[in-house]
N, C-alpha and C positions, 0 to 999 in steps of 0.2 A: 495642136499642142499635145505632149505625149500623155495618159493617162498614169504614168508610174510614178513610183516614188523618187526617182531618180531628179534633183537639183530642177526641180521648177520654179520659178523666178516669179515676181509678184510688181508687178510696175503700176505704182500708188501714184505716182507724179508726171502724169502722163501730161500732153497740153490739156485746158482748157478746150472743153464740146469733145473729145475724142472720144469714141466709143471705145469700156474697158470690157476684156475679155478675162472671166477669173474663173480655174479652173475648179470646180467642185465634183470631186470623185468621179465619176462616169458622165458629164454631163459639163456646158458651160453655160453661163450665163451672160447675158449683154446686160448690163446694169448701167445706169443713167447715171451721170457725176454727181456728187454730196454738196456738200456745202463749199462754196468757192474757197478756193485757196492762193495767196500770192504768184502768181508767175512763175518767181524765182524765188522760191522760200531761203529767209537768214540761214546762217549757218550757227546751233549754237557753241556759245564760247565758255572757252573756262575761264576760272575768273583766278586769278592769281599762279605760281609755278607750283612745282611737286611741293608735297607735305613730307616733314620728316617721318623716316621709313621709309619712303621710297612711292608713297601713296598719292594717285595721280590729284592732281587738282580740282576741283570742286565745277561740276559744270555747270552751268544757270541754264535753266529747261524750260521752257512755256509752251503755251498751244501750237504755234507756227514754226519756230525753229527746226532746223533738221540735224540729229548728233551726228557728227563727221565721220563715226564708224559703224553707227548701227541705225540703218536706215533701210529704207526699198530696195536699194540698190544692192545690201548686201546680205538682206533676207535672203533663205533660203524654205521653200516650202518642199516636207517631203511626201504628204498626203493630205487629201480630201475624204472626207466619207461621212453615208449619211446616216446615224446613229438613232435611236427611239428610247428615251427614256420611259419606262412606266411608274407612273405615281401608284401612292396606296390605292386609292379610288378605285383602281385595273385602268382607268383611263391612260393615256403614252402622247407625250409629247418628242414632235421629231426636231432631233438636229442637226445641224453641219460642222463638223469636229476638223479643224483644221490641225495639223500639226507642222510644225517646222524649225529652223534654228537660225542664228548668229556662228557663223562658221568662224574660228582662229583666224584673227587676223594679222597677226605678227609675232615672232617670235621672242622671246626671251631679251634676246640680242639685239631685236631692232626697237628697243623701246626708246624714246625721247632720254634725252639725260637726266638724269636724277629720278628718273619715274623706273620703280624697279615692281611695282604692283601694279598691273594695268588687267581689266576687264577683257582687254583684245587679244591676250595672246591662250584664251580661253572658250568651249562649245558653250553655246546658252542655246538650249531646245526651249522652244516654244509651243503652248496648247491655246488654242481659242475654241471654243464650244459657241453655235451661235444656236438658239429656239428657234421653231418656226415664227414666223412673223407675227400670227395672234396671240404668241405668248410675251413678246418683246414690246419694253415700252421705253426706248431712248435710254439706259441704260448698259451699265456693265459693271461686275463686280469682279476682285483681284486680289492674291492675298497674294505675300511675297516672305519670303526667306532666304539667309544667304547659303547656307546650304543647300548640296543636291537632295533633299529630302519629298519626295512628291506629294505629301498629306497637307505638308506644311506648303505650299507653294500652288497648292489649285483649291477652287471653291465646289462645294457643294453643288452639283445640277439642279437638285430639285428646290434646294432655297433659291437656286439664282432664277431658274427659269419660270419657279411661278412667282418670284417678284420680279418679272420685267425684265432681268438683266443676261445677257451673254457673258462669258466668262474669259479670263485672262489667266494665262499661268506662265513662266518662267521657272526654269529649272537648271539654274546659272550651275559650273563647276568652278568658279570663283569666287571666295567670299566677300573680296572686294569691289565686286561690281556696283554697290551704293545701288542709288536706284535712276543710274543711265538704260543700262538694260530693261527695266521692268518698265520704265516710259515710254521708251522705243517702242515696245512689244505693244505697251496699249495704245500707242499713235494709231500705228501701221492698224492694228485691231477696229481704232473706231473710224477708217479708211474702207476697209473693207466691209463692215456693217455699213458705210451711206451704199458701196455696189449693192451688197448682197440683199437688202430692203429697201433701196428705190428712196433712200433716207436725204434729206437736208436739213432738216432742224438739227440739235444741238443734241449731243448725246453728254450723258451722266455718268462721272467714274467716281467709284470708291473702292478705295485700296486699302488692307490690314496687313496687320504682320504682327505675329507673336516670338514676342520673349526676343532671340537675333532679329529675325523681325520687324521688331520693334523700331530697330533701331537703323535699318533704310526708310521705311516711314516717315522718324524722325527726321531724316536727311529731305525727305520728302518730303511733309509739307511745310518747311524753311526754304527748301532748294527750290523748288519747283512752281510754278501758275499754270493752269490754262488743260494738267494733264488728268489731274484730279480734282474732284469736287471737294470731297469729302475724306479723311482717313484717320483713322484708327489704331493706332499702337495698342496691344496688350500687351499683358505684363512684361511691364518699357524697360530696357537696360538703361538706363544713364551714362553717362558718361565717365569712364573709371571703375563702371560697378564688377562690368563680369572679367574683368580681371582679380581688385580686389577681395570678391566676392568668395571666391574659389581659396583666396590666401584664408580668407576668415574660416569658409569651414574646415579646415585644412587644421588652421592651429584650434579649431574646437574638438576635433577629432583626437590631435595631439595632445592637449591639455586636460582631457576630461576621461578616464578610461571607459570602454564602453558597457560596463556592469552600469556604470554611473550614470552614462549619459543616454542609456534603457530608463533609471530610474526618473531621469529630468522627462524622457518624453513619457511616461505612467503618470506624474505629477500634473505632468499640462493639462492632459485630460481633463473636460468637463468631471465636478463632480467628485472629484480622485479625493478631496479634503486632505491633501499632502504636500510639502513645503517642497517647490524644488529644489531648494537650496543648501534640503537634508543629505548630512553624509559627504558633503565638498569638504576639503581642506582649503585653505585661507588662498592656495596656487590656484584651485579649481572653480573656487566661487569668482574669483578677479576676471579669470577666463572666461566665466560664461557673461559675466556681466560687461566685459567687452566686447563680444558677441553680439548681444541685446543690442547695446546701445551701437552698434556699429548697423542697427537696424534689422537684425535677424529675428525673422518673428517667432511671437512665442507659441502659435500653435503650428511651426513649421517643424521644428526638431524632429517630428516622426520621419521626415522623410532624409535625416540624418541619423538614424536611429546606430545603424550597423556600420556607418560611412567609413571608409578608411582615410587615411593620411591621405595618402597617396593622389587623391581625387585633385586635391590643391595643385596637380601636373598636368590635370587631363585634359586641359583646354588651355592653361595660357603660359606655360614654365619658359616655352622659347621665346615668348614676348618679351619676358626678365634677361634669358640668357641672352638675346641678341643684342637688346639697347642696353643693359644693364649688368656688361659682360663681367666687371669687377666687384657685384656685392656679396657671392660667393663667400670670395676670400675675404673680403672686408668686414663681413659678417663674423667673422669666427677669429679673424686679427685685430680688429681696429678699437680702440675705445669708443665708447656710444652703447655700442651693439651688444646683444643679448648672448650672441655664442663666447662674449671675454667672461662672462661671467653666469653661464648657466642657470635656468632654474631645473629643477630635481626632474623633470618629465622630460625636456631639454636632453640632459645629459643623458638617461635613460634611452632616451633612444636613438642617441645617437651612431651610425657607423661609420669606420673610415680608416682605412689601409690600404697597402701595398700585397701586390703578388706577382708571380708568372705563370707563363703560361705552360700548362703542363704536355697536354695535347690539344691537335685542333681535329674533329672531324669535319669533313669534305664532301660533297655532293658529288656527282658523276662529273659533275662541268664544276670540278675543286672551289666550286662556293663555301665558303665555311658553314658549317649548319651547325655545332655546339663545339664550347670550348671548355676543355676542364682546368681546370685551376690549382696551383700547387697545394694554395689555402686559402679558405674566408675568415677575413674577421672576424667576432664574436658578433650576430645582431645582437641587437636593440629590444627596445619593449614594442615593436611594431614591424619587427624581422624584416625579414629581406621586400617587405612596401618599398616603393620608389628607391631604388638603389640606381645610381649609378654606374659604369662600367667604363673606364675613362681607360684611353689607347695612349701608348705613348711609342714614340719612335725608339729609332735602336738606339738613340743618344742618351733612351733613361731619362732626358729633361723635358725633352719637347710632346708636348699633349696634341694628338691626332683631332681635327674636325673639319667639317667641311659646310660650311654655310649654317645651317640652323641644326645640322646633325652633329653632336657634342659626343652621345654615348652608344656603346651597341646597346639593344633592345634583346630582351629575352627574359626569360623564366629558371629563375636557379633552384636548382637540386641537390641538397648537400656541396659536392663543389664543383660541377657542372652545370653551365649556363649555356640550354637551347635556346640559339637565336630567331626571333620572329623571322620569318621567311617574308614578311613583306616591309617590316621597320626600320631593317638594318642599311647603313648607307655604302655602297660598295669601296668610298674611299676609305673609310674607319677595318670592312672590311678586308681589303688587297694590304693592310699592317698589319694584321693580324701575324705572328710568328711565333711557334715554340720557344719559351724561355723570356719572348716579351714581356714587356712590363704594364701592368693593369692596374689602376686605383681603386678599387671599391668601396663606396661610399655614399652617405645620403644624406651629407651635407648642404647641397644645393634645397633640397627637400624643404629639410628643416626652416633652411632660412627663409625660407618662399615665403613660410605660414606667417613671420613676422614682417613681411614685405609693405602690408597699408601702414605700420608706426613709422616706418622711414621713409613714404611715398605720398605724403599727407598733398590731398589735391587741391587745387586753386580755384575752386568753383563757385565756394560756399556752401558745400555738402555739409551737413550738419552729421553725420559719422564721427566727421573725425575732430572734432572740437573735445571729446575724450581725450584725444594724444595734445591738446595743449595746453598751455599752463595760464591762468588767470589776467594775467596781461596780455594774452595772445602768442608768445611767443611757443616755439615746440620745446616737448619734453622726450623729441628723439633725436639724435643725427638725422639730416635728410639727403636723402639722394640727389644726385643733379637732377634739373627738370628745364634743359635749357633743348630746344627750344617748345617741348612742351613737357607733361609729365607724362613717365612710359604708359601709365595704366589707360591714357586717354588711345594709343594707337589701336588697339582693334578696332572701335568704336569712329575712329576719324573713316578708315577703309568703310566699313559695312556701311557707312553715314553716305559716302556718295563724297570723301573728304572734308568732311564739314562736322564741326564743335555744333552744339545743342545750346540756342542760343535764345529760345522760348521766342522770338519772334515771327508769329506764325503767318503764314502766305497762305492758309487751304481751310478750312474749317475741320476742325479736330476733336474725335472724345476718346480719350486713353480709359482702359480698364483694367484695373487693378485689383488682386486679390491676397484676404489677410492672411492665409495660408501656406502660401508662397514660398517654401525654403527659394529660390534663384532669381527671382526678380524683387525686393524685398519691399514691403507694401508701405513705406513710409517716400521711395523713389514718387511714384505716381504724385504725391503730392509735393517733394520737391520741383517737381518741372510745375505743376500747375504754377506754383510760386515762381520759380522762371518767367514760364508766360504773362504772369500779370503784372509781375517787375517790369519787362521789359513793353507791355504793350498798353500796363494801366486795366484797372479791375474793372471799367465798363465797357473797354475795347475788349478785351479778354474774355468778357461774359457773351457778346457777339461770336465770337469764334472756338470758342472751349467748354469740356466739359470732362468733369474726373468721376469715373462710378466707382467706387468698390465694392468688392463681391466679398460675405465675410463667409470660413468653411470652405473655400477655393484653394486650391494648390494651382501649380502653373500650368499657365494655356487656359484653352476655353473650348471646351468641344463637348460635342454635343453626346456623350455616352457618358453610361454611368459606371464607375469605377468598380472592376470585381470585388469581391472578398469584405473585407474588415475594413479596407478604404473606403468603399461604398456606402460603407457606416457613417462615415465620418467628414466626407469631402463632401461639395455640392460639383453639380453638372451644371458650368457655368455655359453651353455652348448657347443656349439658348437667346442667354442674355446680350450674348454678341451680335446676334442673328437679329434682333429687338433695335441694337446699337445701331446697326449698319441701316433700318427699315427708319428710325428716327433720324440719324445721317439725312438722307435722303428725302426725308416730309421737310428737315430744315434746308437743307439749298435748293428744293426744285418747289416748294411752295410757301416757304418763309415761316415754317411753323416750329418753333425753338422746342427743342428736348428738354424733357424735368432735368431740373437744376441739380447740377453738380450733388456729388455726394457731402455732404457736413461732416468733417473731421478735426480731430486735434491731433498733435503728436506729443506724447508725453517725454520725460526729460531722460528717458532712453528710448528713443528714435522711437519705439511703438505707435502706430497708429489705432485711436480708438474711434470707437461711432459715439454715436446716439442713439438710448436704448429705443425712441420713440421714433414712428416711421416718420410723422409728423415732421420730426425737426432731422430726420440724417438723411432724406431724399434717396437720388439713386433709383435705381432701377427693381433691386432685389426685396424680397417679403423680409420683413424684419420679425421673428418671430421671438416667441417668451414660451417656456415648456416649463414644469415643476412636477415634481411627483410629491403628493400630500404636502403641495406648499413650498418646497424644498429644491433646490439644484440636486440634491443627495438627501436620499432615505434608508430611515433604516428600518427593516421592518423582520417580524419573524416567518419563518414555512408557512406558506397558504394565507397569510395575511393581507387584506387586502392593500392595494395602493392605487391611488386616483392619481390619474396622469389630466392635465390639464394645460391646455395652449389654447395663446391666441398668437393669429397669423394675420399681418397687417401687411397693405403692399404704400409704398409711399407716394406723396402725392403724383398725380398725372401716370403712375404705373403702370396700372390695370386695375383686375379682379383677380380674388383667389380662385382658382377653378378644381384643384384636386389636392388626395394628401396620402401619405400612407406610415404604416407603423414598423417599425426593425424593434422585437422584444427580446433582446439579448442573446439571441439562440446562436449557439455553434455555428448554424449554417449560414449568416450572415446576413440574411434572406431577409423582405419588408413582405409582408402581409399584402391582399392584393387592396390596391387603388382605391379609395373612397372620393368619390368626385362628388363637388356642391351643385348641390341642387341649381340654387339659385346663385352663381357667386359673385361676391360682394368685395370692397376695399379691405373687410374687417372681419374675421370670421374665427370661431373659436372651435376648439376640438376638442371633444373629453374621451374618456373610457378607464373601465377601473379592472386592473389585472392581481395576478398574484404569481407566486411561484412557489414550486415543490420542494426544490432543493436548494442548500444554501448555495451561497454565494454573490460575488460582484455583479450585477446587468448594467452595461451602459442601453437604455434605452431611447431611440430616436425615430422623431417625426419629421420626415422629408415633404416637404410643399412645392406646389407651383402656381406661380399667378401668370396671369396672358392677357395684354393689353384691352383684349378687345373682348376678356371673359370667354375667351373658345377653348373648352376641356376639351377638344379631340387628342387623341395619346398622337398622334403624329404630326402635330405642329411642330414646326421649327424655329418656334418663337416660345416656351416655356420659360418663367424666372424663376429660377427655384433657388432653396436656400432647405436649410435645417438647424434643429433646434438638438440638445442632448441633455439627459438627466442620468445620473448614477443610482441605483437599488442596491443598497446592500442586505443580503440575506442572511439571518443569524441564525 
C-alpha cells in the first residue's frame, strides 16, 4: 500500500478474524479485531421526508447502524504521521495524527426530491489524533461546529491526551450537516482505535459544541444512542434564537443612538451608581426594555456598545428574504405594521429610491467592478448601513435575482458603488446596463429589526409573551408559519433536521454564561425546562445538568481576554474542561456532578443567581468584593481604602487555589498571582490601597478554584470567576 497522500481507503468492515492492515505514516500495522460487530450491520434510516426548506430528513444514528453516505466505504484517508506533543513538564507524548475526508457525493442536481440542503454534495475533512497507548484510557473527545472554522471544530491535545482521550475533528463546509458527519467521523475513529491499541472493551465519547455548535449537540443527543456518551452544548442557540436574536440587536442599535447606548453600557457597570435609563426618551426607554425582556442581558451591552444596524443582516436576512419573500412590502404597506405609521427613529433612517445607471466599470474579462449612479437618495440617520442595490430589467418593472442573491453587494462612495469581487452574483451582474434602473434602499433592513413582533414562536419561549396581550392573544400582525415558523430553519439544518424537543437519549450538561450578548443566558434555563417537561424532574435530574458562569461572554476557552475586557470577563475555558472530566466520572463510574446551577428569571427574562455559593451550586467561585464596605467608594487623594472579599467555591466544586488584583491602571494589567497557601472551599482576601490622583478606578479580583485544590498555573481545569468595585477619587 502506497505511503502518499494520495486517496487511501480505510476497510473498517472487513469479515470477522481477517487480519486488518492500516496504514500509519511510514509503517503498517496488523491489528487484532475490536469488539465484534454484526456480519451485516443495519443501514441507518431517516425518519420521515424532507423538512420545509429543503432540509434533509432527520437520521436516527446508534452504535451499529451504518449512514448510507458516510461510512468506510467512502472515507477517504489522505495522511498518516507520527506527531510528539511536549507537555509543560518538558516531558512529550507521541501520537498518530490521522488525517482524511468525506469526499462530494452528489451534485446539486442529483439530490432526492424536495431535499435541496443535503450534507452530500459537500468536502467534510476529517482529523483524529490518537496518544500513545500509556496515555489512552478508552476514551475520546470531540467538539463540533457547523462552520469551516478549525478552533471551534478540534480539541485540545494536551487536555485530551492526559485525560485518556484521542481526539476527533470534522471540518464540514456545509452548515447543514447536523450531526450525520460528526457521527460517522467518530464511528469509523473508535474502529480504528480497537486496530491501532489491540482494543475490545467499550470505548467513551464526549462530544461539545459552542454557540452553532450548540445546536448539532442539541440534534445530538435527542437524535443519536450508542455514539456518544456524554455532550455538552455551550452557550446553546435554541430554537428561533439566532435568527431573532440578530433582529433584536439590530432594532436596539436602530432605536437607541449610540452617544446613548455608550451611556447604557457605563451605567451597567459595577459600581457606575448611574440609572440606565437616564437621558432615554419615552421611544428609547420602551426599546431597551424590549430588548431586556426579549432576554438580552444586562451585563452584555458592552459588547454592543459601537454595534451597527447593519449586523441584523449579517447572518440571517436571506432566511427572511427566502421564506418570507413578501414582509418587505407588507411592512411598509399593510395595516398592522410599524413602517404605516413610523416611529421618529423609524423614519429617520429610513432610505429609498430610484436611479440609473450612469457608468459601469469593467474588468479586463468585462466583469463589472463599480457602478456610478446618476443620484443617491438622501441617507438616513445610519447612512448608507445595509442598503440595498436592487436590479431591475430593461422593462423598469421586473426586479433581477437569482436564488438567494436579491441585491449587488459593495461599498458606496458619494455616488459610486464598488462591487465586492467575491459577493456579487454574475446573474444580478450580466443586467447590469448604462441607463438601467436601480432601487436604492434599506427598507428590507429596517423591517428585519421588527421581524420577532410579527414572528412570535410556538414553543413557549418566554420572550415573546411581551408582544401579547393579557388574554393571550397577539398584539401584532403575524406572519404565516405554515408549515413551521421561518426563524425555526437554521436551526432545524444545523440540528441534523430535527426541533429541540428536551427528550434526551445521551447524558447532557449545557453551560451557559450571564454575559453573553448572542446566546442569551435565560435560553440555558429555558431548555432545562424543556427537558424536564418532557422527561419529568427525577428523570431529568439523571441525565442533565445546567452551570452558569456569571462575568462570561460567549464561548468557553481557555485564555484570558486582552485589554479592558480582561478586566471584566471571566476565562470560562477551564470550567468546560471540569464539565467534560465530570461528564465522564458520570457515565464510566456512576458518580453524578454538583447539582445543576439555582436560578430564577425575573419578569424581564433576566436570569439571577444566589448571592450564597451554598444555595446557587454550579461549578464557578461565587465571590462578594467591597471597597470600605461599599460596591462604590468615595474617597479623597492618598486616602486610604480596604478592599475586601470573600471567595467561596460551591458545594462538590473544589478549593480555591489562587487570586490576583487589576488596580485600575491604564494598562489593564493584574498584579502578579497570589496563590493559597492552603486552599480551602472558603477563603477571604484583603489589602488596603490608595490613589494619587483623582478619578474613577473600577477595581477587580480575578480567582480560581480547582477541584482537586491543584494551583499549578497550567491546569486545564481552572474555575475562575471575578468580583468588581468602583473608587471614586475626589
Amino acid at each position: 500500500m502506497s505511503r502518499t497522500k494520495q486517496s487511501l481507503r480505510l476497510c473498517l468492515h472487513c469479515a470477522s478474524g481477517a487480519v486488518l492492515l492500516l496504514t500509519l505514516g511510514d509503517r503498517q500495522l496488523n491489528g487484532e479485531q475490536g469488539a465484534p460487530k454484526p456480519a451485516t450491520a443495519a443501514t441507518c434510516e431517516f425518519v420521515g421526508g424532507p423538512q420545509f426548506g429543503g432540509i434533509e430528513p432527520s437520521l436516527a444514528v446508534d452504535a451499529n447502524c451504518v449512514d448510507p453516505d458516510y461510512n468506510d466505504k467512502t472515507f477517504v484517508i489522505d495522511s498518516t504521521q507520527q506527531q510528539t506533543l511536549k507537555l509543560p513538564d518538558g516531558s512529550e507524548v507521541g501520537y498518530t495524527e490521522v488525517k482524511g475526508h468525506f469526499p462530494p457525493l452528489r451534485k446539486q442536481a442529483e439530490l432526492p426530491a424536495g431535499i435541496s440542503k443535503s450534507p452530500t454534495t459537500a468536502n467534510h475533512n476529517v482529523f483524529w489524533r490518537f496518544p500513545e497507548k500509556k496515555y489512552w484510557h478508552n476514551r475520546f473527545f470531540q467538539q463540533t461546529y457547523p462552520l469551516p472554522i478549525e478552533s471551534l471544530n478540534t480539541v485540545d491535545n494536551r487536555f485530551a491526551f492526559t485525560n485518556g482521550g484521542f481526539t476527533v475533528a470534522v471540518i464540514s463546509e456545509n452548515p447543514n450537516a447536523g450531526y450525520r458527519v460528526i457521527a460517522a467521523a467518530a464511528k469509523l475513529a473508535k474502529e480504528y482505535a480497537n486496530k491501532l491499541y489491540g482494543n475490545s472493551g467499550r470505548i467513551y465519547g464526549y462530544l461539545w459544541g459552542m454557540s452553532g455548535g450548540s445546536v448539532q449537540s442539541m440534534g445530538a443527543n435527542e437524535g443519536t444512542t450508542g455514539v456518544w456518551d456524554g455532550i455538552i452544548p455551550v452557550v446553546i442557540a435554541t430554537d428561533g434564537l439566532n435568527v431573532h436574536s440578530f433582529c433584536w440587536d439590530g432594532f436596539h442599535a436602530l432605536a437607541i443612538p449610540e452617544s446613548k447606548r455608550n451611556a447604557i453600557v457605563e451605567a451597567m457597570a459595577q459600581g457606575s451608581g448611574r440609572d440606565i435609563y437616564a437621558g432615554l426618551n419615552s421611544e428609547e426607554h420602551a426599546a431597551l426594555d424590549e430588548v431586556l425582556s426579549a432576554g438580552f442581558p444586562r451585563r452584555g451591552f458592552e459588547a454592543l456598545q459601537s454595534m451597527p444596524v447593519v449586523k441584523v443582516t449579517s447572518a440571517m436576512q436571506n432566511v427572511i428574504r427566502v421564506y418570507d419573500p413578501t414582509y418587505e412590502d407588507d411592512f411598509w404597506s399593510k395595516p398592522g405594521y410599524e413602517g404605516i405609521k413610523p416611529p421618529a427613529y423609524l423614519s429617520a433612517a429610513k432610505v429609498d429610491g430610484y436611479t440609473t445607471i450612469a457608468s459601469i466599470e469593467r474588468s479586463a474579462q468585462n466583469v463589472p467592478t463599480a457602478v456610478t449612479f446618476a443620484k443617491v437618495p438622501p441617507l438616513g440617520s445610519i447612512g448608507a448601513e445595509g442598503l440595498d442595490y436592487y436590479v431591475y430589467a430593461a422593462d423598469g418593472t421586473t426586479r433581477i435575482s437569482n436564488g438567494e442573491a436579491f441585491s449587488l453587494v459593495g461599498k458606496l462612495n458619494e455616488n459610486t458603488l464598488t462591487l465586492d469581487k467575491q459577493k456579487n452574483d454574475p446573474v444580478l451582474l450580466n443586467a447590469l446596463t448604462t441607463g438601467g434602473k436601480i432601487r436604492i434602499t434599506n427598507r428590507f433592513l429596517l423591517a428585519a429589526t421588527f421581524y420577532p413582533r410579527h414572528s412570535i414562536l410556538d414553543n413557549g419561549n418566554p420572550a415573546y409573551n411581551q408582544y401579547k396581550n393579557a388574554d393571550g392573544t397577539f398584539k401584532y400582525v403575524q406572519r404565516p408559519q405554515t408549515p413551521i415558523a421561518l426563524p425555526y430553519i437554521p436551526n432545524v439544518g444545523a440540528s441534523g433536521g430535527r426541533r429541540q424537543t428536551g427528550q434526551l437519549k445521551v447524558k447532557t450538561i449545557v453551560l451557559e454564561n450571564l454575559s453573553d450578548p448572542a446566546s442569551w443566558p435565560y435560553v440555558g434555563g429555558f431548555y432545562a425546562e424543556q427537558v424536564q417537561e418532557a422527561m419529568g424532574p427525577r428523570e431529568a435530574d439523571k441525565i442533565f445538568r445546567l452551570y452558569y458562569q456569571e462575568n462570561a461572554s460567549h464561548g468557553a476557552f481557555p485564555f484570558e481576554a486582552p485589554g479592558k475586557t480582561g478586566t471584566t470577563l471571566a476565562s470560562v475555558g477551564g470550567i468546560l474542561n471540569q464539565a467534560i472530566l465530570d461528564l465522564a466520572a458520570w457515565v464510566e463510574q456512576g458518580v453524578a456532578p454538583p447539582r445543576s446551577t439555582s436560578y430564577r428569571r425575573d419578569a424581564m427574562n433576566q436570569v439571577v443567581l444566589s448571592d450564597q455559593a451554598s444555595a446557587r451550586f454550579g461549578l464557578q467561585p461565587v465571590m462578594h468584593l467591597t471597597a470600605n464596605g461599599k460596591i462604590r467608594a468615595q474617597v479623597g487623594v492618598n486616602q486610604l481604602v480596604d478592599l475586601a472579599a470573600t471567595i467561596e467555591m460551591p458545594p462538590g466544586a473544589g478549593k480555591v487555589v489562587r487570586y490576583d488584583w487589576y488596580l485600575g491602571g491604564k494598562d489593564f494589567k493584574f498584579e502578579p498571582e497570589t496563590k493559597v497557601e492552603k486552599p480551602e472551599a472558603v477563603i477571604t482576601a484583603k489589602r488596603t490601597v490608595s490613589f494619587p490622583e483623582p478619578g474613577e478606578y473600577a477595581i477587580t479580583l480575578r480567582a480560581d478554584g480547582q477541584r482537586d485544590g491543584d494551583a499549578a498555573t497550567d491546569s486545564t481545569t481552572p474555575l475562575e470567576n471575578l468580583a468588581q468595585v468602583r473608587v471614586v477619587v475626589q
